[in-house]
TIDREN-20771 format. One record per residue (C-alpha): residue in one letter; x, y, z. Coordinates in pm, whole numbers. Example, Ala and Ser with C-alpha at 12.3 -4.5 7.8 and 13.67 -1.06 7.14 Angstrom:
{'A'; {1230; -450; 780}}
{'S'; {1367; -106; 714}}
# end
This chain:
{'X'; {2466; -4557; -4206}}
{'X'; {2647; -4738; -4466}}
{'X'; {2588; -5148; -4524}}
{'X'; {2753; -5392; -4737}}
{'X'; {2558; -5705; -4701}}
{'X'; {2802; -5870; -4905}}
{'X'; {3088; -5787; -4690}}
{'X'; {2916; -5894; -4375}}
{'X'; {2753; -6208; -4477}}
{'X'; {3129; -6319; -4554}}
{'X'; {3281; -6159; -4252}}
{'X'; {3010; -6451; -4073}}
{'X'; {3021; -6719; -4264}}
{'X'; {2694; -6683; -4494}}
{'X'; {2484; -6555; -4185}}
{'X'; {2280; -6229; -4288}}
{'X'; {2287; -6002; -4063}}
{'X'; {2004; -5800; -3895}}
{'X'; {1877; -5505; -3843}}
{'X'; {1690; -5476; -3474}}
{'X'; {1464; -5282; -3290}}
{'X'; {1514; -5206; -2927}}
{'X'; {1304; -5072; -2695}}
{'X'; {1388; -4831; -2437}}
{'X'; {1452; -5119; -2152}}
{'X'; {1722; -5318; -2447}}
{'X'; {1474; -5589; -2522}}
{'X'; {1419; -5648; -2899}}
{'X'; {1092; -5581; -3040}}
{'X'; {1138; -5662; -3404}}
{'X'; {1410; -5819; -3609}}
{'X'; {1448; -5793; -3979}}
{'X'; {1738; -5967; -4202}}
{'X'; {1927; -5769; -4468}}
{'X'; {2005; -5979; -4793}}
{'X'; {2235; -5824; -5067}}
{'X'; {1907; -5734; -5285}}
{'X'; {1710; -5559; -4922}}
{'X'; {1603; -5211; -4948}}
{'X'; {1754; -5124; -4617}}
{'X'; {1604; -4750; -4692}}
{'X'; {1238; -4919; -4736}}
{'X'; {1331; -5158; -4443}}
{'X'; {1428; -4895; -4193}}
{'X'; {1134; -4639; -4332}}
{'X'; {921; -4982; -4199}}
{'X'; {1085; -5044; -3875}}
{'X'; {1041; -4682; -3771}}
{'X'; {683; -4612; -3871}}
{'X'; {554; -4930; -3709}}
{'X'; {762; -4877; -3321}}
{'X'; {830; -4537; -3141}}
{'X'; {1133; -4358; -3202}}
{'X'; {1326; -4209; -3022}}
{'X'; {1618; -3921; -3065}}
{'X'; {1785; -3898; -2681}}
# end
């Protein structure tokens, strides 16, 4: 995975963007916004020991 926060946030006019968790039926479970200073290694590391992951 590769993010530029930067990039995107100008690609969408100062929005940040997200980073979501879907279950297995496509309905978000968590949500979690990625700022230009986020550590998106500590915020996935969070997102994945707090819901069930899956590999299929």
């Amino acid at each position: 995975m590769i993010v530029d926060p930067d990039a995107r946030a100008g690609l969408f006019e100062g929005y940040s963007p997200t980073v979501l968790a879907v279950d297995a039926a496509g309905t978000v479970t968590d949500r979690r916004f990625v700022y230009a200073d986020t550590d998106v290694r500590g915020l996935l590391l969070d997102l994945i020991t707090e819901h069930e992951v899956s590999t299929s």
